[in-house]
C-alpha positions as CSV (number, residue, x, y, z in Angstrom):
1,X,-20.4,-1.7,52.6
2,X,-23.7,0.4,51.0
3,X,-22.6,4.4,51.0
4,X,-24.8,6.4,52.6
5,X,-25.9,10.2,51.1
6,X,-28.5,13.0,52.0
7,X,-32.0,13.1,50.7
8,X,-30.8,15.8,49.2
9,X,-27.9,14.0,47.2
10,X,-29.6,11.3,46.5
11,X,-32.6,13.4,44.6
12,X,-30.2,15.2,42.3
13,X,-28.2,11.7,42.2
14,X,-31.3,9.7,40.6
15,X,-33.2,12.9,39.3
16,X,-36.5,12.8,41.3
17,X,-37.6,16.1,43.7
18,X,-36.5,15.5,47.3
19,X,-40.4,15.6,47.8
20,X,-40.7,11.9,45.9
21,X,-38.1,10.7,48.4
22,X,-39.4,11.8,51.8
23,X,-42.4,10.3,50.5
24,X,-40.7,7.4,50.3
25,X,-39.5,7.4,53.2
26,X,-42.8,8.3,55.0
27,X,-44.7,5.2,53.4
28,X,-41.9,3.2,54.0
29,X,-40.9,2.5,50.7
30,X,-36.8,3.7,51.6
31,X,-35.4,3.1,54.7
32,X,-33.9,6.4,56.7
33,X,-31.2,6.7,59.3
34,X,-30.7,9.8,60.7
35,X,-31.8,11.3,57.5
36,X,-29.1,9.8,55.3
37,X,-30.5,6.8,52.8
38,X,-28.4,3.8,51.4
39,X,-27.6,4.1,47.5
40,X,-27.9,0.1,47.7
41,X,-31.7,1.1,48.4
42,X,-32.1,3.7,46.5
43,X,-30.9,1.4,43.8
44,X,-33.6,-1.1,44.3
45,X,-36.6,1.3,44.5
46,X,-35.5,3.1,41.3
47,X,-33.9,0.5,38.9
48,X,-34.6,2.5,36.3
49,X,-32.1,5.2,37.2
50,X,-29.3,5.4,34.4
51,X,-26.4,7.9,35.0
52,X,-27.2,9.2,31.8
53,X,-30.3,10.2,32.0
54,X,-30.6,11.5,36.0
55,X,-29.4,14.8,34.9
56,X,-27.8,15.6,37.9
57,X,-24.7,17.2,36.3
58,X,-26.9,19.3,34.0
59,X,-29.1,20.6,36.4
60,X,-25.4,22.0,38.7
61,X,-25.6,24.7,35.5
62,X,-29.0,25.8,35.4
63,X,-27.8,29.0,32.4
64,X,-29.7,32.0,32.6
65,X,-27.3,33.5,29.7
66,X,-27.9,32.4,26.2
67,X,-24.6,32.2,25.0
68,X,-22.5,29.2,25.4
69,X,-19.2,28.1,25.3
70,X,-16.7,29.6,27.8
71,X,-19.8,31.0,30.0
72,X,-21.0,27.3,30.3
73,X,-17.7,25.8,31.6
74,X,-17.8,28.9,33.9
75,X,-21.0,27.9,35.0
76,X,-20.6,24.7,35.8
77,X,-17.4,24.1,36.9
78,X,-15.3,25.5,39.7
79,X,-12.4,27.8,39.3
80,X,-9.2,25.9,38.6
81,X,-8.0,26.3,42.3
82,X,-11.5,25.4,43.8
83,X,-11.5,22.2,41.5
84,X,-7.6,21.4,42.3
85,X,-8.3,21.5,46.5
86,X,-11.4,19.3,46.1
87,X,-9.7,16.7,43.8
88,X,-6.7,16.6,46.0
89,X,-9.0,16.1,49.3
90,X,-10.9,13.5,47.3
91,X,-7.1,11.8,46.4
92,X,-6.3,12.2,49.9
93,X,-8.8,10.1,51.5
94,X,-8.6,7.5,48.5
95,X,-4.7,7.3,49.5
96,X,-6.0,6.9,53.2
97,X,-8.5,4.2,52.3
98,X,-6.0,2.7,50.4
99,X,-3.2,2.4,53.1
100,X,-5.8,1.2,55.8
101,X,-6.9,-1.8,53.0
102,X,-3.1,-2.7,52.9
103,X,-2.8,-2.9,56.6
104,X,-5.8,-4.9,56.8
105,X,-4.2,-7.3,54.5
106,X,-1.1,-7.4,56.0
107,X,-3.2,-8.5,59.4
108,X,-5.0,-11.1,57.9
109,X,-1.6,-12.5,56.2
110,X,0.2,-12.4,59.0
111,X,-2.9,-13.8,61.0
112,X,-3.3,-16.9,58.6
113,X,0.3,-17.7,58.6
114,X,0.1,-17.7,62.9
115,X,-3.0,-20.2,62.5
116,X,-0.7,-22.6,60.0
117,X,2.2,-22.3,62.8
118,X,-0.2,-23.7,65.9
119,X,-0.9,-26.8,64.1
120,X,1.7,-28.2,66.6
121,X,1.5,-26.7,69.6
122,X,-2.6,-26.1,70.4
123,X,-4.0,-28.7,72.6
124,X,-7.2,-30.4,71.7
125,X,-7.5,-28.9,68.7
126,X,-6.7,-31.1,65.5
127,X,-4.7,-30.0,62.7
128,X,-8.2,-30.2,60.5
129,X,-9.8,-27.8,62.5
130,X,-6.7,-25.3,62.1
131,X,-7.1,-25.9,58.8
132,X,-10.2,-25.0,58.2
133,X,-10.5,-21.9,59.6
134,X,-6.9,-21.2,57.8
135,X,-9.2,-22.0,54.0
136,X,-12.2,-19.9,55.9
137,X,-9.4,-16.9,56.6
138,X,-8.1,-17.9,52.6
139,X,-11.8,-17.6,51.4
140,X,-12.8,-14.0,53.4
141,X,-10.1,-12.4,52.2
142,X,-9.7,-13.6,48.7
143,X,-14.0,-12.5,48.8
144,X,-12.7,-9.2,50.5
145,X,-10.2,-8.7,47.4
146,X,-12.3,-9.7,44.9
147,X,-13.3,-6.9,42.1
148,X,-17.0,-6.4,41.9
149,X,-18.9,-4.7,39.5
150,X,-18.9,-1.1,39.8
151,X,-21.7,0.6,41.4
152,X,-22.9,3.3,39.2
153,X,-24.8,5.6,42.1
154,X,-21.6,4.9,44.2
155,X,-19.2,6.4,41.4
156,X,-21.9,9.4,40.5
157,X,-21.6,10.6,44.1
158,X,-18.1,10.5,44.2
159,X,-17.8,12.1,40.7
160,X,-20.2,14.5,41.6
161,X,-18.6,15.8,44.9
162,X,-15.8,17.6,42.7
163,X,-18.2,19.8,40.5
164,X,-21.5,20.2,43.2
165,X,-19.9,20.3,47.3
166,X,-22.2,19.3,49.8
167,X,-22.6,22.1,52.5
168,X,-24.5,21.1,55.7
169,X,-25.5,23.5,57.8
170,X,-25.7,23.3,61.8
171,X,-27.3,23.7,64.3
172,X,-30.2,23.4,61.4
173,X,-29.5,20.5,59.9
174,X,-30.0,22.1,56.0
175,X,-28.4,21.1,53.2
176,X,-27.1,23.0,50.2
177,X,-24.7,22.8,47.0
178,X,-22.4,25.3,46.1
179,X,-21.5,25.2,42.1
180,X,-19.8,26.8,39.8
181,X,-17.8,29.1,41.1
182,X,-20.7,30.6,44.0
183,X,-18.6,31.0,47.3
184,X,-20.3,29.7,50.3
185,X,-22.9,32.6,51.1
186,X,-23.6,33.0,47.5
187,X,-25.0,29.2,47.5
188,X,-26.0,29.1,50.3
189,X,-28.1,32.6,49.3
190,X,-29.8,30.7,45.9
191,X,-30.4,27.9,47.9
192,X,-32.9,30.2,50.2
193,X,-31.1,30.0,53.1
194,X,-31.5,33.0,55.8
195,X,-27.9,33.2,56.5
196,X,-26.0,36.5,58.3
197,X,-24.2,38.8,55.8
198,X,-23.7,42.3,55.2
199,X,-21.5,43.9,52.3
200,X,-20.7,40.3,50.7
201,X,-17.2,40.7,49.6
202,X,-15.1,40.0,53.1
203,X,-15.4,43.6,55.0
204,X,-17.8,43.5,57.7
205,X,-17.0,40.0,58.8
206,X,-21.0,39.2,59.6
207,X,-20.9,35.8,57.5
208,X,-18.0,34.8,59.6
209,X,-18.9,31.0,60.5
210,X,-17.2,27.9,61.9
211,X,-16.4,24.9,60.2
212,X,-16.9,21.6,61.7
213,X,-15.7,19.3,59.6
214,X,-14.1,19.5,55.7
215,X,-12.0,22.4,53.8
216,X,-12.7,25.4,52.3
217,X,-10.5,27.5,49.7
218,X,-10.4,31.3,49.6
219,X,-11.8,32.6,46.2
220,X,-11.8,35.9,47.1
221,X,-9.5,38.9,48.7
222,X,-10.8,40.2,52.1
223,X,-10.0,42.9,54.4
224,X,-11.7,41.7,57.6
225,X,-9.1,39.7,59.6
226,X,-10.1,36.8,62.3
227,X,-8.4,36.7,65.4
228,X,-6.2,34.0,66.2
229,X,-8.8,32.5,68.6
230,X,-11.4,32.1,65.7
231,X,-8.8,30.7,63.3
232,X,-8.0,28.0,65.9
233,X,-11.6,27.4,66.1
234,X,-12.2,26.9,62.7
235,X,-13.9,30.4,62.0
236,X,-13.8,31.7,58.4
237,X,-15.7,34.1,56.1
238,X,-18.4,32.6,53.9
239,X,-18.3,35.1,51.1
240,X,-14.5,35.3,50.6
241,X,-14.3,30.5,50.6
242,X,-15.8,28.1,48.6
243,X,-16.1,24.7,49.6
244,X,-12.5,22.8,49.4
245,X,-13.7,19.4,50.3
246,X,-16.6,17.8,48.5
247,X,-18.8,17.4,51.7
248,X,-18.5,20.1,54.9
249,X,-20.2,20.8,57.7
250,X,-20.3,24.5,58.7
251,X,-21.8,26.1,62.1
252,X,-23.8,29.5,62.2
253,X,-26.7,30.6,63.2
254,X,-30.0,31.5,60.6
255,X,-32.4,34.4,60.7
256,X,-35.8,32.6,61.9
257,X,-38.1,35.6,60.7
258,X,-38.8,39.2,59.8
259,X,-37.5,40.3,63.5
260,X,-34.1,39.3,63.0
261,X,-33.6,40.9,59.5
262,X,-32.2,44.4,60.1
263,X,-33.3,47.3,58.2
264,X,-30.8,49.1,55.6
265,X,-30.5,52.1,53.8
266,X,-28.8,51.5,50.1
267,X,-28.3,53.8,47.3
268,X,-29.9,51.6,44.3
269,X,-29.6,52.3,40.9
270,X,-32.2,51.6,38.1
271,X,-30.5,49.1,35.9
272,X,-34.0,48.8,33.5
273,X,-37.5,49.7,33.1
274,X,-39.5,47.0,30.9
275,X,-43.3,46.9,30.2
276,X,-45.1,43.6,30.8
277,X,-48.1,44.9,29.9
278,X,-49.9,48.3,29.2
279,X,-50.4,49.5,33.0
280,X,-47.7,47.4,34.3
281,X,-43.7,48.0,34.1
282,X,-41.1,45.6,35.3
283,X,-38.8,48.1,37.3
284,X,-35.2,46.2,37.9
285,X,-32.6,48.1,40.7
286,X,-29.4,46.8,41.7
287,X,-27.5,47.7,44.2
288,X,-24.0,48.0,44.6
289,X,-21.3,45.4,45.4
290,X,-20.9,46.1,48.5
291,X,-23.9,47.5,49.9
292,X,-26.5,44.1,49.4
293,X,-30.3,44.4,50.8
294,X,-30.5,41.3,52.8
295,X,-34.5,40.6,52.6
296,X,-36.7,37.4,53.0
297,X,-39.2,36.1,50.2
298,X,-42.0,38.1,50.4
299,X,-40.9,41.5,52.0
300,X,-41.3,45.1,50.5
301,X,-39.2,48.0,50.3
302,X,-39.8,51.8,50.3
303,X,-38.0,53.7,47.4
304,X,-37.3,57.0,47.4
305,X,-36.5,59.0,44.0
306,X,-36.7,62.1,42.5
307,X,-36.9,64.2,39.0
308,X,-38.3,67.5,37.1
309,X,-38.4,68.9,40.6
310,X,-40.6,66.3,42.5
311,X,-40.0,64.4,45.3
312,X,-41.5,61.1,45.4
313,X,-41.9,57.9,47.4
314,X,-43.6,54.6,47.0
315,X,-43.7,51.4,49.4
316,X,-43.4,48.6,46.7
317,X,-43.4,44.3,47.5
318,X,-40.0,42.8,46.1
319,X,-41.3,40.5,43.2
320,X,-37.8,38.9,43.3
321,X,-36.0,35.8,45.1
322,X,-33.4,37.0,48.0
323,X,-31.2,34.2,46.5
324,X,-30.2,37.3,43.9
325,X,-29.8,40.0,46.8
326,X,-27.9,42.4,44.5
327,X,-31.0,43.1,41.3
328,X,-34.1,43.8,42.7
329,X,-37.6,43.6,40.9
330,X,-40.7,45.4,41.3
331,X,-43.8,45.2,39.6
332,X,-45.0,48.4,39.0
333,X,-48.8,49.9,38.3
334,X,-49.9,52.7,36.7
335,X,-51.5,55.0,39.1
336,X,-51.8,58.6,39.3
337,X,-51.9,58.5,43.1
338,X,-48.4,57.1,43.1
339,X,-45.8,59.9,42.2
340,X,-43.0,57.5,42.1
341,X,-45.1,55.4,39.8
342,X,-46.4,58.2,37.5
343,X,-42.3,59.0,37.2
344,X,-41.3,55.8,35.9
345,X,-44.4,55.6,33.2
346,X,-43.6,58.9,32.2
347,X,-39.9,58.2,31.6
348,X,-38.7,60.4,34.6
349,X,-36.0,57.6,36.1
350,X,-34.6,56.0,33.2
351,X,-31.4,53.6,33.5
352,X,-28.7,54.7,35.9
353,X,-30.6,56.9,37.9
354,X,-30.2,56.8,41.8
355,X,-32.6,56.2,44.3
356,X,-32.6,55.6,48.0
357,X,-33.7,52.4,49.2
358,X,-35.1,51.8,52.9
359,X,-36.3,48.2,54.2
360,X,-36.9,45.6,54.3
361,X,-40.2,45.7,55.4
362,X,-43.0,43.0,56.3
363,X,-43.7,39.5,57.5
364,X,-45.5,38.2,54.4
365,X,-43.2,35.5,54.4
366,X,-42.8,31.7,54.1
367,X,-43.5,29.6,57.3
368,X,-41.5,26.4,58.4
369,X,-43.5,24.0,58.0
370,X,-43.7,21.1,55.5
371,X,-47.4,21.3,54.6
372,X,-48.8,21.7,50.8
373,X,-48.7,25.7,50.2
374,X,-51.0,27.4,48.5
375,X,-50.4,30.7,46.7
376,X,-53.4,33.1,45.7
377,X,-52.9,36.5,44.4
378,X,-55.2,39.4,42.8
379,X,-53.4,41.6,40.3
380,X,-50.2,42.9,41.4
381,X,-51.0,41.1,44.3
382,X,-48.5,38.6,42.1
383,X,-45.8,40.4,43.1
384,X,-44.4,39.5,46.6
385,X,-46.1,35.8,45.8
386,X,-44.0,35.4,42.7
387,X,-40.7,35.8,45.3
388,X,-42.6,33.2,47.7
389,X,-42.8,30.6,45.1
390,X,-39.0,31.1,43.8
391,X,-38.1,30.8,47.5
392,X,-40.3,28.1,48.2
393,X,-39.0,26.1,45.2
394,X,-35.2,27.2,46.0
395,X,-35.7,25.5,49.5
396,X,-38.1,22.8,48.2
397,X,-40.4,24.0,51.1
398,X,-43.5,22.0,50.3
399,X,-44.7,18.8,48.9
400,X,-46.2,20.4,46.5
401,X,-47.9,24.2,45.6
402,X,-50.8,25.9,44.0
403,X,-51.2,29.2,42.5
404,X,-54.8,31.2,41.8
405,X,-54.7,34.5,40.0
406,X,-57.3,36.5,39.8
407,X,-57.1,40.0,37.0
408,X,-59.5,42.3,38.0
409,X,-57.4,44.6,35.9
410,X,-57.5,45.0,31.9
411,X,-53.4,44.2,31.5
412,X,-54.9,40.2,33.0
413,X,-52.1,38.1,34.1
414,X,-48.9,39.7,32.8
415,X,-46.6,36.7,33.9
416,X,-48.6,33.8,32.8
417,X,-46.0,32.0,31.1
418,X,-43.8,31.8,34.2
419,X,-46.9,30.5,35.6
420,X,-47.4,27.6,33.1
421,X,-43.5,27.1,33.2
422,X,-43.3,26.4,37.3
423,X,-46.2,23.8,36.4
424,X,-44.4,22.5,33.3
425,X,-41.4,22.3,35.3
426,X,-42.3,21.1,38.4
427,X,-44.5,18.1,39.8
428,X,-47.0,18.7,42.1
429,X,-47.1,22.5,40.9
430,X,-50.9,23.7,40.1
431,X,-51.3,26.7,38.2
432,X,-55.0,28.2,37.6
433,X,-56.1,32.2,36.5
434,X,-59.3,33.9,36.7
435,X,-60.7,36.9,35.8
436,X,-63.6,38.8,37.0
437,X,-65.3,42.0,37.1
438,X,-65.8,42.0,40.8
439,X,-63.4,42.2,43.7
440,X,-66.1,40.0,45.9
441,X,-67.6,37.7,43.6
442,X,-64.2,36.7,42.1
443,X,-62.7,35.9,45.5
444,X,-65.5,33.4,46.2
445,X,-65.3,32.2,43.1
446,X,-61.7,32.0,43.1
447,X,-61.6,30.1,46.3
448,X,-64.3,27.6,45.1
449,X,-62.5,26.5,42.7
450,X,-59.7,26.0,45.0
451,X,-62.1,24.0,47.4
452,X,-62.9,21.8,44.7
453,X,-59.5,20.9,43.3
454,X,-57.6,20.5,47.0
455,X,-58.1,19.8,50.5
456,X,-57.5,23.2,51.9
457,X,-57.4,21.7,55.5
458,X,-54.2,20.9,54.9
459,X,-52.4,23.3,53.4
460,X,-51.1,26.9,54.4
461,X,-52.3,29.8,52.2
462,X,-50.7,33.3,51.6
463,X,-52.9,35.8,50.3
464,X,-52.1,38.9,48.3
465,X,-54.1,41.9,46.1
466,X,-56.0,44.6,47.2
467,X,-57.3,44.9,50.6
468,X,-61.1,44.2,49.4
469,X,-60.4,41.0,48.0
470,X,-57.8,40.1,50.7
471,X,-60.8,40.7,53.2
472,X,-63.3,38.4,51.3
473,X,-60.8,35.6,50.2
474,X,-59.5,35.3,53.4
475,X,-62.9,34.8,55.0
476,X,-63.7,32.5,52.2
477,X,-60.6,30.5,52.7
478,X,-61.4,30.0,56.5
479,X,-64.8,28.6,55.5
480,X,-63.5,26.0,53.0
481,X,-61.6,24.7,56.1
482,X,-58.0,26.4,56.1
483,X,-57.0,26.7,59.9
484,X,-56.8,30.9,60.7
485,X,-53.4,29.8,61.9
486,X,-52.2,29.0,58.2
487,X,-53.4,31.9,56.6
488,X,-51.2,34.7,55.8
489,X,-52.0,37.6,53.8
490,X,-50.3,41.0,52.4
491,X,-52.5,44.4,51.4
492,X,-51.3,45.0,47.8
């Protein structure tokens, strides 16, 4: 019997972006049911696929740090406890499978030996007849026993359910992967899903969820306590579990937009202050441990700070994705109309100096959709798009994206080579920058070029920079054919 995975699984299975496969599927190149797809097919339309090259255990370690060694087989693998409870599960249900198959064979024994005793005693049937169906019940399950050769996909899934758990996620019907040694919320968090939490290390009890079906394993201490109702029911804490089981199926509600993300107040503290260009610094905060700003891709944050006497604050876009909730990046001008700027250029807030933190704040932020997005930013503008395309990425939220940068600015684009890289990286990923001298002109011009390289009519756009160019690049955008409804944009 063919085994059945997610699109999901069977991308990182076979090493193709779970866009190819619901193309596939559209065209109908790859049969679907119910969203799951048959490894027998999979096979067939990608005979090509070689466990060795599919990469899908590299890519469960995807190492920001530069050392190796004992950080990579932290990385990768679960904890020793984690690791045990999944590969006793996976024993568990081989044990299962392997009692039902004895019991199976002792039916059709016993079965074949009852047809050889009514040769006798069953009217108007002859003897021959009994004994062919005895050599037909002979020859099913001597086919039934027979070893065949191993199926490679088949063993991959299995093998990969111990280091990468499948986490599905109801009423919504998302999937994600927890690795390493993430708990639940902290997957479930890079994956760029809006899930409930507060402190993130088992207080406040807002990630408490129910699971439907599989095991989890407590990784962490916690001080919240369920009540015996909601342990009966299944209830547990995703930031304090990891998944025990290589599949589960959890139940809990996500945030659907801006509306339902509360606002906070955290005490941040400056953790580096790094120049990308001339007039631009890379300003990192981090909060503490247990005090996370839960935000979605594309949000700002008002900072408050102070030094030498003045009193400054600044409303800044969060340049980073929410999958890292605890270090926070902003992309900061210089401008001597921004006191909270003019303190960092001037060396004012250096590391480990406090600030107060209020937000999030917004709704630039990624729509459900499934249409090609398309990304265009002016200057700084950069900013909250830069944590739209790490989201959008994260959740594979589009068949494919485009990014247009205009620099009006002298610093030009001061992330290009993470621009380059997301097109390197990723199929279907367009990268183009402009410059120009004029707000105006280099909007239209900007959005020509995009007119000329895709259909806009298809796609939604999000729109960020100054409020002059937002103005005429949004107007522009509407004339090449984007639909009002799928254009977003953010004063920068």
């Amino acid at each position: 019997m063919a085994a059945w995975v997610t699109l999901s699984r069977a991308a990182r299975l076979i090493g193709v972006p779970r866009g190819a496969l619901q193309r596939d599927v559209a065209e109908g190149r790859l049969a679907s049911n119910d969203g799951l797809v048959s490894l027998e097919d999979l096979g067939r339309l990608y005979p090509q696929w070689r466990a060795e090259d599919s990469g899908a255990f590299e890519r469960t370690a995807k190492l920001r740090e530069e050392a190796f060694g004992r950080r990579v087989q932290e990385r990768v693998l679960p904890s020793q406890e984690v690791l045990a409870q999944r590969l006793f599960v996976q024993s568990r249900e081989l044990a299962d499978l392997r009692k039902h198959l004895a019991r199976y064979h002792e039916l059709v024994v016993a079965t074949r030996e009852r047809v050889g005793g009514l040769a006798a005693s069953v009217a108007g049937v002859s003897a021959a007849e009994l004994g062919r169906l005895g050599d037909a019940i002979d020859a099913g399950l001597a086919e039934a026993l027979a070893t065949e050769p191993a199926d490679e996909l088949t063993i991959m899934d299995d093998a990969l359910k111990i280091v990468s758990a499948q986490v599905t996620i109801r009423p919504s019907g998302r999937v994600f992967f927890v690795e390493g040694r993430d708990s639940l919320l902290q997957a479930g968090l890079k994956a760029g899903l809006k899930l409930a939490y507060g402190c993130g290390n088992g207080t406040c009890g807002l990630c408490k969820a129910r699971v439907v079906a599989g095991e989890v394993v407590r990784t962490l201490p916690c001080d919240y306590r369920l009540s015996d109702a909601e342990r009966l029911q299944g209830h547990t804490l995703l930031c304090a579990h990891s998944a025990g089981s290589g599949e589960i199926v959890i139940e809990t509600l996500e945030a659907q937009g801006p509306g339902e993300i509360p606002e906070q107040e955290v005490e941040v503290r400056v953790r580096g202050v790094t120049p990308m260009a001339p007039d631009t610094l890379l300003v990192h905060l981090q909060t503490p441990r247990g005090s996370r700003l839960r935000f979605l891709a594309g949000q700002s944050a008002t900072l408050f700070g102070s030094a030498g006497g003045v009193d400054a604050q600044a409303t800044w876009p969060i340049a980073s994705c929410p999958c890292d909730d605890r270090n926070l990046h902003f992309h900061v001008a210089r401008d001597s109309a921004d006191a909270l700027a003019t303190l960092f250029f001037d060396g004012a807030l250096p590391g480990g100096t406090s600030l107060r933190l209020w937000g999030p704040s917004g709704d630039f932020v990624l729509a459900d959709g499934g249409r090609p997005v398309a990304f265009v930013a002016c200057d700084l503008g950069y900013a909250p798009i830069r944590s739209l395309v790490e989201h959008a990425i994260a959740v594979d939220a589009a068949p494919s994206m485009s990014l247009d940068w205009l620099t009006l600015r002298s610093d030009g684009p001061y992330q290009a080579n993470q621009c380059r890289a997301w097109a390197a990286a990723f199929d279907g990923f367009r990268y183009a920058s402009h410059t120009a001298a004029d707000t105006r002109s280099g909007a239209r011009s900007l959005v020509a070029t995009m007119a000329g390289a895709l259909p806009l009519a298809r796609h939604d756009v999000y729109v960020a920079g100054p409020g002059a160019f937002v103005e005429e690049a949004g107007s522009a955008l509407v004339g090449a054919g984007v639909p009002p409804d799928r254009l977003r944009a953010s004063v920068v």
